[in-house]
N, C-alpha and C positions, 0 to 999 in steps of 0.2 A: 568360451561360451558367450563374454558382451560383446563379441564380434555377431556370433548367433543368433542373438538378441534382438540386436540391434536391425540384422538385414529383416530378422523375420517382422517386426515391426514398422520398419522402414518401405520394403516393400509393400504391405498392407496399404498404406496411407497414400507408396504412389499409384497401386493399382486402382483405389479407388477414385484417385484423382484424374487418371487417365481416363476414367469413365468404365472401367473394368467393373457388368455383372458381379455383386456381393459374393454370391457363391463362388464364383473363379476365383475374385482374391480371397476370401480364405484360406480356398485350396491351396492355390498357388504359391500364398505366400508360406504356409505352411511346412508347403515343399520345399521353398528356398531356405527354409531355418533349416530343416531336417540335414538336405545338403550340404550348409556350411558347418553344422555345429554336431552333425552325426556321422558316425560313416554309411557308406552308400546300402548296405546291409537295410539298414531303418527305413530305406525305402518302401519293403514288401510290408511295413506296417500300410502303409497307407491305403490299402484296400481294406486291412480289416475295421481301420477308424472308421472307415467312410462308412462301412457296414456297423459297426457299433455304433454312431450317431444316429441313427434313425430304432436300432435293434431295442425298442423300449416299446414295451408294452401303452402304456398310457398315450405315445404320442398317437395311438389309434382312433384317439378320439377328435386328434387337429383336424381328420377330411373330414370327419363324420361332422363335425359341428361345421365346418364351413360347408357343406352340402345342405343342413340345417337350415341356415341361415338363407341360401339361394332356392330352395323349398318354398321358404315363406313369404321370400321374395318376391316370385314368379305365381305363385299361389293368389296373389289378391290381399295377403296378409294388412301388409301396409296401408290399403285403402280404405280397409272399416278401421282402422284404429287411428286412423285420423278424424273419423268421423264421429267416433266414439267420443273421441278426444275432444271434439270440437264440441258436440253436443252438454262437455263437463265443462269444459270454459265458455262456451258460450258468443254471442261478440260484444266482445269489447276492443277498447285501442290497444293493439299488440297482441289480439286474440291467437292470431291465425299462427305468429312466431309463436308463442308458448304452446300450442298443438304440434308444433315441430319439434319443440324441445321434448315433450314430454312423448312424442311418437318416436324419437329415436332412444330413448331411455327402454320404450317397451319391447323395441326391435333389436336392441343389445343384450337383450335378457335371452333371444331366440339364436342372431346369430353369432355372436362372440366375437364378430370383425368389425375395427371402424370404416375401414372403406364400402363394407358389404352393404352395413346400415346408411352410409351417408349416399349411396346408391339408390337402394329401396326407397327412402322418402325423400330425398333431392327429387326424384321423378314423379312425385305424389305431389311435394308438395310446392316447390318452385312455381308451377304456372299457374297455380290457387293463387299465391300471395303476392304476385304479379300483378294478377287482375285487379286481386285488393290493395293496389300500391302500393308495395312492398318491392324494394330497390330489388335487382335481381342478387347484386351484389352482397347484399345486408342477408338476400335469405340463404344464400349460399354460405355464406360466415356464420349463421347463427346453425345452418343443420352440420357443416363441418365440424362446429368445434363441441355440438350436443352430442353429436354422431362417437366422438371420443370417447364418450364415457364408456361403449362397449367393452371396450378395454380394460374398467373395472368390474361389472357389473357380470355375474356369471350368467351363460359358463364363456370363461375369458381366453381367447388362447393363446394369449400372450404368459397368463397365469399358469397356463398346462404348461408349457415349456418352462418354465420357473422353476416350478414343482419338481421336472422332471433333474433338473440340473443342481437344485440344491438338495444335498442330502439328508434324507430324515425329513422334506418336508410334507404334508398333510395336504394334498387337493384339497381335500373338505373346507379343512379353516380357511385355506386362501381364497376359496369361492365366498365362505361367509365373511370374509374381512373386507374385499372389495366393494360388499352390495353396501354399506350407506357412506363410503366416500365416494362411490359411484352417483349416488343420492344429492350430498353433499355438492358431487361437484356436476350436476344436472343442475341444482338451485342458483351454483353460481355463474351460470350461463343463461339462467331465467331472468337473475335479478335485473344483467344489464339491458337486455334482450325489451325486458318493458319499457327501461328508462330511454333506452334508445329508441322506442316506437314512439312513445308519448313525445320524445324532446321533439323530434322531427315527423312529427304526425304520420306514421306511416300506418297502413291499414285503413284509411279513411274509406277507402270506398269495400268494406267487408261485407256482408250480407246479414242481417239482420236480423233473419230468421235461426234457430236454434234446431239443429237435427233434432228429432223424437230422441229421449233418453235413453227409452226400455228400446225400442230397436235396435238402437245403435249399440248398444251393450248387448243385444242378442247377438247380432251379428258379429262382435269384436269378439265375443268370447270364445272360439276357437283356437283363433289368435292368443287370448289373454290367458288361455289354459296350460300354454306351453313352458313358461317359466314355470308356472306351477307345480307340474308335471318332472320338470327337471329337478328342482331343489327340493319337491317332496319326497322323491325318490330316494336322492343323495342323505335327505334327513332322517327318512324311515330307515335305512338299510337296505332299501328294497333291488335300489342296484348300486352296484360304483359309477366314478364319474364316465371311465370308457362305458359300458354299460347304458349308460344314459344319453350318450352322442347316441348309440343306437335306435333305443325306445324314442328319441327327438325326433330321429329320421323317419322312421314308420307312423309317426304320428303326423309330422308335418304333411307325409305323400296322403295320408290319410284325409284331412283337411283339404289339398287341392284336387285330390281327386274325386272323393264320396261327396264333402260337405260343400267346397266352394264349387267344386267341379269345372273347374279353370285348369286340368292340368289332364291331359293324354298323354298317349305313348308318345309323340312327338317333343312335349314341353317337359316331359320326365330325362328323356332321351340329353336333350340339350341342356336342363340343368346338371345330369351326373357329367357329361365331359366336360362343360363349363368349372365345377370343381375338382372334377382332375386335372385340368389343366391349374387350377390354382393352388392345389394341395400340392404338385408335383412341384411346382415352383420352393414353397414352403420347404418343404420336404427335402429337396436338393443345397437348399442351403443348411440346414440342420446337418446334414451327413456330411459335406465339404466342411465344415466349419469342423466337424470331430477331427479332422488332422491340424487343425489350427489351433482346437484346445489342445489334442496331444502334443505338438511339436511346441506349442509357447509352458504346458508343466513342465516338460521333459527336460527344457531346456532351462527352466527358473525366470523365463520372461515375465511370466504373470508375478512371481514373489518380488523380481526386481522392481516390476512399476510399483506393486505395494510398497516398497521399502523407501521410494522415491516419496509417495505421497507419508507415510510415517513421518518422512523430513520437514515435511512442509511444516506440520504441528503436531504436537500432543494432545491437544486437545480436540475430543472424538466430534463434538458439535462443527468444529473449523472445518475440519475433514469432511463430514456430510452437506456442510452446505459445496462444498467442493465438487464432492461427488455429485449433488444436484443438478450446480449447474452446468459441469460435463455431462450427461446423460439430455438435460433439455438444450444443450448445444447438438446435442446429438441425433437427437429427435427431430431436428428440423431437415436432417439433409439423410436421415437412415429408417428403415422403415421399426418396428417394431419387436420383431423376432429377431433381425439383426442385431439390434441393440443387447439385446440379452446374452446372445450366442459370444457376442465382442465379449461385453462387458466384467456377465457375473463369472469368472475365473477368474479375475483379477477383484472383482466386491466380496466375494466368499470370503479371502483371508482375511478384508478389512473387517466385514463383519460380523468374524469371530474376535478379532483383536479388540473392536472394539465395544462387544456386545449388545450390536444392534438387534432387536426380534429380527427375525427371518420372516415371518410371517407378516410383521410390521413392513420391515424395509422391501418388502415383494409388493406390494401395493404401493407404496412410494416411488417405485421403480414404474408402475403401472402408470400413475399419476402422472409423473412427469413425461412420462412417455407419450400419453394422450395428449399433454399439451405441446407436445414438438407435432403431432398426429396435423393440427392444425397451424402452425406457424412457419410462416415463407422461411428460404425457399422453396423448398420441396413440397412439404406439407400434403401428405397422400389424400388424406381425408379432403381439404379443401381442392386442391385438385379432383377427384372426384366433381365433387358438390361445386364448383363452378367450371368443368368441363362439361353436365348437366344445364347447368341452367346458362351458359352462352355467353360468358363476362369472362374476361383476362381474370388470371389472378391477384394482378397488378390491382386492381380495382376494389377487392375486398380488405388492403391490409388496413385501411382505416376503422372498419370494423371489427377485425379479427384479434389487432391488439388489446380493444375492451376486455374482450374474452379470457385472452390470457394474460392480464394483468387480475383479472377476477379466477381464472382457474390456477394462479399461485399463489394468493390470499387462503382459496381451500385448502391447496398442499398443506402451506403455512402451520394450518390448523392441524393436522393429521401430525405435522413433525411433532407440533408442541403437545400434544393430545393422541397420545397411541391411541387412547381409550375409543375414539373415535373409530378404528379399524379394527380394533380386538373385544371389545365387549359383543357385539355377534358369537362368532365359532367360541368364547368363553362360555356365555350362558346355554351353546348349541353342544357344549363340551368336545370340542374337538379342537381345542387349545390349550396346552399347556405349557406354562410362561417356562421359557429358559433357563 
């Protein structure tokens, strides 16, 4: 069986190293454990994993909300809530960057993807903050690593696949455990975001004038109504969280089609296969990856790497910052689903051993995950957002490290301070502690 083990692990690492699509090497390598460490019989499992990975109800809501999300997109969404946004700050130095932070906070709450979000307003808001002096670089790093926060901020879909994969756990709470170190870690994206306009004067040449209030809040409020719509939902009973991808969807087409009237059979057309094609992506690695969870239980791969990290220390604090900093190693070069699908079969037993919240450490998981979302190389989000706005990537890392050196001060907080993540779904009662 450490013969087993070892290939099915082994190859993992080299498949991805060859440059091997995530979803082949799961599969692949999955098959090659099965191979060495089963007899060939174990084979005809592998169509039914691939079908058991996806055969879950809840994951109905991963296209729906990323359809959501490209809805409001293409809808006009993102252009009154900048404006909205701008009308509440007004100008000042660093105006127009804090309108971006705080319009991809509102756009995470609609579409649930960091790349979606850093899409929607990288194209709103890049050639504004341009004209107002704003390095292209600088604004490309500040909506990348704001654009992250979708990640926590419901509905998350990195957090549906959580849900779905750890046992016994509650959509509900993790949606509400996310929204204020989603919060949390929006502000610590603002903070440096000012200090870095002010140091180097950037925004000098802003416009002076202050959009109308009440319009501009007229006009956002289609927009502004959809988080509301969703977590009042989920609060009342009135629907579950699949459920609520739905009533999102008919709402959203409702908005581009009736209200904004930006959206015909043409622009409808092109966003539903535009998220099939990106749900199908999603989607195919969830199901390829079920023969990589089964073949690494089956075989005790996943127990053995736990029993490895067990050696390292006894003590549960050493272990998590352990765990931390492979996950935000991981984040930089994997995208976010991926990570999960890897990861938690091997976090599950740590964190029954060593009674971490589930609910807690799902949003930690989130966390860090957003801040690998924006940290080279990879860095989906930041690609995005400066494949947008026309700069190397090379060219943002001196602002992007601000960012994440201020988005693991917030972790920081969350580690030391459950209470931070859990007082929500507590007083919303859909938490109850371990």
């Amino acid at each position: 069986m450490i013969a087993a083990n070892l290939a099915l692990l082994a190859s993992f690492v080299l498949l991805l190293y060859l440059g091997t699509p995530i979803a082949v090497a799961l599969g692949l390598s999955g098959v090659v454990g099965i191979l060495i460490g089963l007899d060939s019989y174990a084979l005809a499992t592998i169509g039914t994993n691939t079908f058991n990975g996806i055969a879950k109800y809840p994951l109905i809501a991963v296209p729906l909300f990323i359809l959501t999300g490209m809805i409001f997109d293409r809808s006009g969404v993102a252009e009154k809530l900048v404006r909205f946004a701008s009308s509440v700050v007004g100008p000042r130095r660093g105006g127009l960057a804090i309108v971006a932070v705080l319009v991809c906070l509102l756009m995470g709450g609609m579409s649930g993807s960091g790349p979606a979000d850093a899409a929607a307003v990288a194209t709103v808001m890049i050639p504004s903050m341009a004209r107002a002096g704003y390095p292209r670089a600088f604004s490309a790093s500040v909506i990348a690593a704001s654009s992250s926060t979708a990640i926590l901020i419901p509905p998350s879909i990195a957090l549906i696949i959580y849900s779905i994969m750890v046992p016994g756990m509650d959509l509900r709470a993790l949606f509400a455990a996310g929204l204020a170190p989603g919060l949390l870690a929006g502000l610590a994206i603002a903070i440096p975001t000012v200090f870095l306009s002010r140091r180097h004067g950037f925004g000098a040449l802003e416009e002076k004038d202050r959009p109308p209030f009440w319009s501009s809040l007229w006009g956002a409020v289609p927009g502004l109504l959809a988080p509301v719509i969703i977590l009042g939902g989920l609060r009342t009973g009135l629907f579950t969280p699949t459920e609520a991808a739905v009533v999102a969807v008919f709402y959203g087409l409702f908005v581009g089609v009736f209200v904004y009237r930006t959206m015909g059979w043409r622009e409808i057309y092109e966003t539903m296969a535009e998220s099939a094609k990106t749900s199908a992506v999603i989607l195919i690695i969830v199901s390829l990856a079920g023969i990589f969870a089964w073949a690494g239980s089956t075989l005790g791969a996943f127990d053995m790497a736990a029993k490895a990290l067990f050696n390292l220390s006894d003590n549960g604090h050493v272990i998590l910052a352990i765990v931390m900093a492979v996950l935000l190693l991981s984040g930089m070069v994997l995208d976010g689903i991926s990570i999960y699908l890897i990861f938690l079969p091997l976090l599950i037993p740590l964190m029954k051993a060593y009674g971490w919240d589930p609910t807690w450490f799902g949003v930690l998981m989130a966390m860090n995950i957003a801040i690998g979302q924006f940290t080279p190389p990879v860095a989906v989000n930041l690609m995005v957002a400066t494949q947008i706005g026309g700069v190397p990537i090379e060219a943002s890392v001196r602002w992007v490290l601000w960012f994440v050196a201020s988005m693991v001060l917030a972790m920081a907080l969350v580690v030391l301070f459950p209470g931070i993540a859990l007082w929500l779904p507590e007083a919303l009662g859909y938490y109850i502690a371990p």
